[in-house]
VEXNU-413432 format. One record per residue (C-alpha): x, y, z; residue in one letter. Coordinates in pm, whole numbers. Layout:
<nodes>
{east X&north Y&up Z&type A} $
...
</nodes>
This chain:
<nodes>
{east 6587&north -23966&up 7781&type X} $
{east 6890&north -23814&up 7952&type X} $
{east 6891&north -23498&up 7733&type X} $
{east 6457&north -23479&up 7801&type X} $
{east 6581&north -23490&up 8209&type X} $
{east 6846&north -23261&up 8223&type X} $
{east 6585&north -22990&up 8042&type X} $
{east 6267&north -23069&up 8300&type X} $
{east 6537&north -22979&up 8550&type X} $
{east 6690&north -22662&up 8414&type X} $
{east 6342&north -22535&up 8347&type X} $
{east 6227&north -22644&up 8704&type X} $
{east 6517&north -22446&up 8780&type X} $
{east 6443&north -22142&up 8595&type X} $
{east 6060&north -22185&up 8730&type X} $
{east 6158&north -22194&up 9083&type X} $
{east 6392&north -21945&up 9050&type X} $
{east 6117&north -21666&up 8857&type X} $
{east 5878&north -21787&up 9150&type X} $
{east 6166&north -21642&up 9373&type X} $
{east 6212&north -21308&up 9216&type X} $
{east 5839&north -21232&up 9164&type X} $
{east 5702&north -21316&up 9508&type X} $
{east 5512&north -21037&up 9690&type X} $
{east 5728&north -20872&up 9933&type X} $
{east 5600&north -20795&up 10273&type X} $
{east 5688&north -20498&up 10602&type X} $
{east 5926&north -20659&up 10844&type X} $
{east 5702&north -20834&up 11071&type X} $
{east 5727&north -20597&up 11399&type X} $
{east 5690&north -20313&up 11210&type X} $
{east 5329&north -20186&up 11340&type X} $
{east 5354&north -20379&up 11681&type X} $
{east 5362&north -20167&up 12045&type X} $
{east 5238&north -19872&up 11869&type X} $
{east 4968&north -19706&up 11951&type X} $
{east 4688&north -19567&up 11744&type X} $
{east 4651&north -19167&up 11704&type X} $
{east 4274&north -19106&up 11532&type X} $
{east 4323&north -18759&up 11531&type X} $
{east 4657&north -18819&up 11326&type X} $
{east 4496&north -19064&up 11121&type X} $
{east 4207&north -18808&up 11006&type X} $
{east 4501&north -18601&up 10904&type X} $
{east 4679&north -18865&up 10696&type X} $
{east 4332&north -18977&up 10540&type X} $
{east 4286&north -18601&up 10438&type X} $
{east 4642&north -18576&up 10290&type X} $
{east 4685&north -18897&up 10130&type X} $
{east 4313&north -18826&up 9893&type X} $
{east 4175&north -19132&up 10005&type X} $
{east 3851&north -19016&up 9994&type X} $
{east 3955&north -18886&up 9595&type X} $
{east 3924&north -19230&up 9427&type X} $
{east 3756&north -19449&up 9725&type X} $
{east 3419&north -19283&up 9737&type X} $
{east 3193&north -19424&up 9408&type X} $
{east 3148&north -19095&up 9220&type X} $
{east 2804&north -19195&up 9133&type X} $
{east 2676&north -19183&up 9514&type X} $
{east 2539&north -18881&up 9714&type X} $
{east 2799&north -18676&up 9867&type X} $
{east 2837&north -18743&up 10298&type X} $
{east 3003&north -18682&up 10556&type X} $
{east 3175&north -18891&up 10668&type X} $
{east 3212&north -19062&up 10350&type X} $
{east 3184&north -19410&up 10234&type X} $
{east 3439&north -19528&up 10055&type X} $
{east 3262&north -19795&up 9871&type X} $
{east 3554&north -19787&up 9597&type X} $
{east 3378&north -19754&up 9206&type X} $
{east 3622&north -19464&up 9079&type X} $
{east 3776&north -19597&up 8728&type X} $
{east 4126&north -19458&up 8687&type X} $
{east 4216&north -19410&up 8298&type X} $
{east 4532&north -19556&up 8152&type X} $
{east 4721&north -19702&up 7814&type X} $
{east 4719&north -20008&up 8054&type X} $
{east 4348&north -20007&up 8072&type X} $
{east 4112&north -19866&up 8355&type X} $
{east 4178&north -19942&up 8710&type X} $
{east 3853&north -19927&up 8926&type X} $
{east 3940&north -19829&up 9290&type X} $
{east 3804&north -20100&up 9582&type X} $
{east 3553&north -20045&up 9888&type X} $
{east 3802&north -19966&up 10165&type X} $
{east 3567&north -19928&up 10441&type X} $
{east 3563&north -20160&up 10761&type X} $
{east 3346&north -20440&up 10640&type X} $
{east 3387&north -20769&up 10487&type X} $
{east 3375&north -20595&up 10173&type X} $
{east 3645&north -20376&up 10226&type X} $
{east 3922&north -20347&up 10482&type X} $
{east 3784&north -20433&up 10831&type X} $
{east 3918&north -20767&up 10838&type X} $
{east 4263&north -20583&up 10791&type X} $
{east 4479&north -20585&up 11028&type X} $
{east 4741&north -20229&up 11072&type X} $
{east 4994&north -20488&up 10924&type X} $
{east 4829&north -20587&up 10620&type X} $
{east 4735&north -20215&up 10574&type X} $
{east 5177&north -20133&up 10573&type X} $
{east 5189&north -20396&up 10334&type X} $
{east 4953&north -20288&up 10101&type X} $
{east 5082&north -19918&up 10139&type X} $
{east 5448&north -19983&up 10121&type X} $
{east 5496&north -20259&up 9952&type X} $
{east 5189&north -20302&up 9774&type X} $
{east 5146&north -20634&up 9886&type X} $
{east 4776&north -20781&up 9970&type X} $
{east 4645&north -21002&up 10252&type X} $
{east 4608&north -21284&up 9996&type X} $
{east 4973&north -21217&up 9850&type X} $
{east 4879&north -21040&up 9579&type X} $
{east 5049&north -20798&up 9381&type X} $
{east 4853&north -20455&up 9359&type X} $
{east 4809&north -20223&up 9040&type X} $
{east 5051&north -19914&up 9098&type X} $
{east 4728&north -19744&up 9000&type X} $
{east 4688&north -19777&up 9377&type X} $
{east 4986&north -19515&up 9475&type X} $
{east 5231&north -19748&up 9707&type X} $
{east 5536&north -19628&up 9472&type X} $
{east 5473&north -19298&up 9662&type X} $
{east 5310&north -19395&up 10011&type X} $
{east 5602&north -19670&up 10029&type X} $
{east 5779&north -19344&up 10223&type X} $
{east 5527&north -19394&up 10472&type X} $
{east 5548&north -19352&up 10863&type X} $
{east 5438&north -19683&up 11082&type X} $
{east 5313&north -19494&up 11305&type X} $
{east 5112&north -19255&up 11040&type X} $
{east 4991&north -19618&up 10878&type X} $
{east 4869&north -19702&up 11206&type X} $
{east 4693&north -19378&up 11267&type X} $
{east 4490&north -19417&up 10926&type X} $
{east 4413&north -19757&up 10977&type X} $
{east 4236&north -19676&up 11327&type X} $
{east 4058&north -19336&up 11115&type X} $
{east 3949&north -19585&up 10834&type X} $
{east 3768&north -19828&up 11087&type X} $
{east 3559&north -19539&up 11217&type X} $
{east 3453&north -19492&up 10911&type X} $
{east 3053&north -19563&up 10754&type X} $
{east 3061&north -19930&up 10592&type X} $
{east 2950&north -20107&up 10254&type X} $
{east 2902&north -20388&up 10139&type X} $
{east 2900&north -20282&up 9773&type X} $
{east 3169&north -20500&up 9582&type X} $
{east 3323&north -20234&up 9333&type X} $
{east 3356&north -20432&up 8951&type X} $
{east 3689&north -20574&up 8838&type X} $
{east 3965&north -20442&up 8689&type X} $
{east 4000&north -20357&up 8266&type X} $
{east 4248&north -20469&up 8134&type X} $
{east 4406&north -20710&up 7876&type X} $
{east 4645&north -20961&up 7880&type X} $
{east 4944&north -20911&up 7982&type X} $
{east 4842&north -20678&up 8202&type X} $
{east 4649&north -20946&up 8367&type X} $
{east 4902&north -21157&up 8524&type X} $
{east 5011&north -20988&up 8857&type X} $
{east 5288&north -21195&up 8886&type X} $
{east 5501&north -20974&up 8650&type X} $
{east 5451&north -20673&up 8854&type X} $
{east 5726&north -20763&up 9098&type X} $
{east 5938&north -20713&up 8810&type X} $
{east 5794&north -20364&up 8766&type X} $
{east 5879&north -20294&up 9123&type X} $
{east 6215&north -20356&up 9082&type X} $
{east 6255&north -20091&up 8879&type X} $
{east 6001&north -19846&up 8991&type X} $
{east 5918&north -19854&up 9371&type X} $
{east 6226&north -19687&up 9521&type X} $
{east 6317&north -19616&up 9893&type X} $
{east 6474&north -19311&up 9858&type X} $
{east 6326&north -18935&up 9833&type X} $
{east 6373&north -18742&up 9561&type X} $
{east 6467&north -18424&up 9730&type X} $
{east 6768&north -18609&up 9883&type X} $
{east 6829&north -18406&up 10142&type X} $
{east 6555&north -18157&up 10352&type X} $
{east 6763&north -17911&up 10548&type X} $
{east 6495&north -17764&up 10745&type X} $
{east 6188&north -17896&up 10971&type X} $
{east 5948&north -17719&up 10722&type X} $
{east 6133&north -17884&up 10381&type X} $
{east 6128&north -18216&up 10561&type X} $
{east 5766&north -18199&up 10638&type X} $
{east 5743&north -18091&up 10299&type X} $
{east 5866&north -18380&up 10110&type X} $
{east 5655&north -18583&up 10352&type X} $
{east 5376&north -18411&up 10237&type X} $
{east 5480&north -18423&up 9903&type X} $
{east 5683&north -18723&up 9790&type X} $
{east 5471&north -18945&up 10073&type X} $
{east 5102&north -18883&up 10148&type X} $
{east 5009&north -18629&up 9860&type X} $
{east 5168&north -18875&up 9577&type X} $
{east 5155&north -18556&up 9377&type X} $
{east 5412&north -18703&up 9153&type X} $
{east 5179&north -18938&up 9030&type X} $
{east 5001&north -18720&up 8808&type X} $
{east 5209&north -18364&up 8784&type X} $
{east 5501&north -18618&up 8650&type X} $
{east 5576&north -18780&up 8328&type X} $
{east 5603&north -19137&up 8277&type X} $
{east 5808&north -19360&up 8117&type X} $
{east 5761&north -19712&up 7875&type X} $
{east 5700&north -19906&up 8192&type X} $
{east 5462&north -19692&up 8350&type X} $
{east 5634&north -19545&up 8636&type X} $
{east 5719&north -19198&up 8717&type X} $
{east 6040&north -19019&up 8503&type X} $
{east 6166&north -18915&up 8807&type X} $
{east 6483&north -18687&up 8624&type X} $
{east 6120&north -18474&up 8498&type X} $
{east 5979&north -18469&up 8875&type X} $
{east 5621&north -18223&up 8846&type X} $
{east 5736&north -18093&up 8555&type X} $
{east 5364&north -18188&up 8405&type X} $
{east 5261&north -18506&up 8248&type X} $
{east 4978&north -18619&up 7963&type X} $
{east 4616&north -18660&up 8138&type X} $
{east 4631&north -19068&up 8122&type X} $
{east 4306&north -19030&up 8017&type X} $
{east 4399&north -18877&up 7733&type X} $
{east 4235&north -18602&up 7767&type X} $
{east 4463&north -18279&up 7792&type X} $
{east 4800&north -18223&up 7983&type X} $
{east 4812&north -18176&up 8388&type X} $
{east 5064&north -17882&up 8464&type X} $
{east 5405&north -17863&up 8601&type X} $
{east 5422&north -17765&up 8991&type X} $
{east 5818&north -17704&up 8984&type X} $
{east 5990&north -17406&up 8980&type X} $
{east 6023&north -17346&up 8599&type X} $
{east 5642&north -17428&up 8509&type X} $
{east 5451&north -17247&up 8804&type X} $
{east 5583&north -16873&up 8910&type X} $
{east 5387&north -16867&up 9218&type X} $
{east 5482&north -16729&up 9549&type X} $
{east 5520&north -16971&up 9856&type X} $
{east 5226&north -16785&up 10000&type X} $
{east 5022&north -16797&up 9663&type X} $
{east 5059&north -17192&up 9664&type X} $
{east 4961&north -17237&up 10001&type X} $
{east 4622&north -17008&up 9976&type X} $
{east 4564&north -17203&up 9637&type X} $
{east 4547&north -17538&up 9808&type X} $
{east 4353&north -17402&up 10110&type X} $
{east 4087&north -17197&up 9879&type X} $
{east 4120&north -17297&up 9543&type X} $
{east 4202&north -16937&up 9381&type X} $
{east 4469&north -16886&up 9181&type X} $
{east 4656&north -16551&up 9204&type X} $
{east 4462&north -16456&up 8864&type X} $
{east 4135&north -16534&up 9029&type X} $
{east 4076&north -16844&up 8872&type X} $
{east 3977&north -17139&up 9061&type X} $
{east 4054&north -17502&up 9105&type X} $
{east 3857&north -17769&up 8870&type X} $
{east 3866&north -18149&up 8790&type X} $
{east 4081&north -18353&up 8995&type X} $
{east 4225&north -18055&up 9174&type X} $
{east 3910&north -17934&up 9338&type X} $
{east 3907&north -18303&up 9512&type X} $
{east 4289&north -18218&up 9629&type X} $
{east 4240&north -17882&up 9734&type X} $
{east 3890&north -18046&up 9954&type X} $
{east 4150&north -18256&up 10117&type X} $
{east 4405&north -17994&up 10187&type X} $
{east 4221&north -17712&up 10310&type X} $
{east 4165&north -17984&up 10596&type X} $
{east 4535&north -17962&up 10715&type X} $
{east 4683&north -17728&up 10957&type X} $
{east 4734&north -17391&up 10794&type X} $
{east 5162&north -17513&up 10843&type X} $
{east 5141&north -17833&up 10662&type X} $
{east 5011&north -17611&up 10354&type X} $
{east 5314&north -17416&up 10396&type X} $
{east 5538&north -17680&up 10435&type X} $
{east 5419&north -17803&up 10060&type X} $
{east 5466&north -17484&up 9921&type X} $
{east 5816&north -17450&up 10080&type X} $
{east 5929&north -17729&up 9926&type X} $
{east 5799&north -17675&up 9550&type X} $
{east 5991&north -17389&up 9564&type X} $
{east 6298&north -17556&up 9706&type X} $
{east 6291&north -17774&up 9420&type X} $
{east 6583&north -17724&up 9163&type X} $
</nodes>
């Protein structure tokens, strides 16, 4: 009886103490307060972060402004990801508060104290300004609602039990850039740009066992997770492009051989071309900066 006691407490132990590790973490609570919103900003951030990439359903009619009823399915080994309506309804986001929207983006945390699917970029958007969360957050709720309900992840267990994904941030979602340091204004901006809103990382680099991003191979190319063909390398050694050539690609689309952007990269050029003609810059200053 003594020996069945002492092992309901060691596991209650070991229970409490996995409970511990793998809680949702959450933005320091004053992190969004006394700040006030910039729309104009936010339209910006919306534009360079893609949200409109994987939140509008492919299957609906193009419009402008769109609705991002969520319905984009995002290939993986892991199974397929589908993306959620984030527009300001009940549906979506508008119960949200700027808050929850730093925790989902940073720390990719939900309201409910979830865990999210790093199929949802936080390991990059964790670089994230408050004030530039704010900004989107008041953009997003001038947005067109829905009340479409986008369908449920697919996946298989494991890969079912959120819990085990604050493991996975442990290793994966890191604080610190990997251009360690940005000498100039324009390289700064840059890596903003960059290793922050674009998440280009996410597909132009490799991955490792666990999922996340070989960072040692940064945009050095990566299999298409959907199995389907390779995405390129954007550093130095795989793309010979001028700074000016980059930044005309992602405001038109044409390569320097007169070729133009398809796929996926027709969406990110969309949202580029939006920026200011220096923000373009700034990302092609930076890819060339890279080692």
């Amino acid at each position: 009886m003594l020996t069945f006691l002492r092992l309901a407490i060691i596991l209650a132990i070991l229970a409490g103490i996995g409970l511990f590790v793998t809680r949702p973490q959450h933005v320091d609570a004053a992190l969004t307060q006394g700040l006030s919103p910039d729309r104009a900003n936010g339209a910006l951030v919306f534009h360079a972060g893609g949200c409109a990439s994987c939140h509008v359903d492919p299957a609906a009619e193009p419009q402008d402004p769109p609705i991002l009823a969520g319905g984009y399915r995002i290939q993986s080994p892991f199974g397929t990801f589908v993306a959620p309506n984030i527009t300001p309804s009940e549906a979506g986001i508008g119960g949200w508060t700027a808050q929850d929207l730093a925790n989902a983006l940073i720390k990719g945390t939900s309201p409910d104290g979830r865990h999210y699917y790093p199929a949802f970029p936080y390991t990059t958007y964790t670089h994230m300004t408050a004030q530039d969360v704010v900004d989107l957050k008041a953009y997003l709720d001038t947005l067109p609602s829905s009340d479409s309900v986008a369908p449920d992840h697919e996946l298989g267990f494991p890969f079912t039990l959120r819990r085990g994904l604050a493991l996975w941030k442990l290793v994966n979602l890191k604080s610190d850039w990997v251009m360690a340091e940005a000498p100039t204004g324009q390289l700064d901006r840059g890596r903003y740009l960059v290793e922050a809103l674009g998440h280009c990382g996410e597909c132009h680099t490799p991955r490792d066992l666990t999922g996340g991003m070989n960072r040692a191979a940064w945009l050095t190319g990566a299999p298409n997770p959907s199995g389907d063909g390779r995405i390129p390398g954007i550093a130095p050694a795989e793309l010979d492009w001028s700074a000016e050539d980059i930044a005309y690609y992602l405001e038109s689309g044409f390569t320097p051989d007169y070729d133009s952007a398809g796929g996926e990269m027709a969406s990110v050029v969309n949202n580029m071309s939006q920026l200011p003609a220096e923000d373009r810059a700034a990302i092609a200053a930076y890819l060339k900066a890279l080692p």
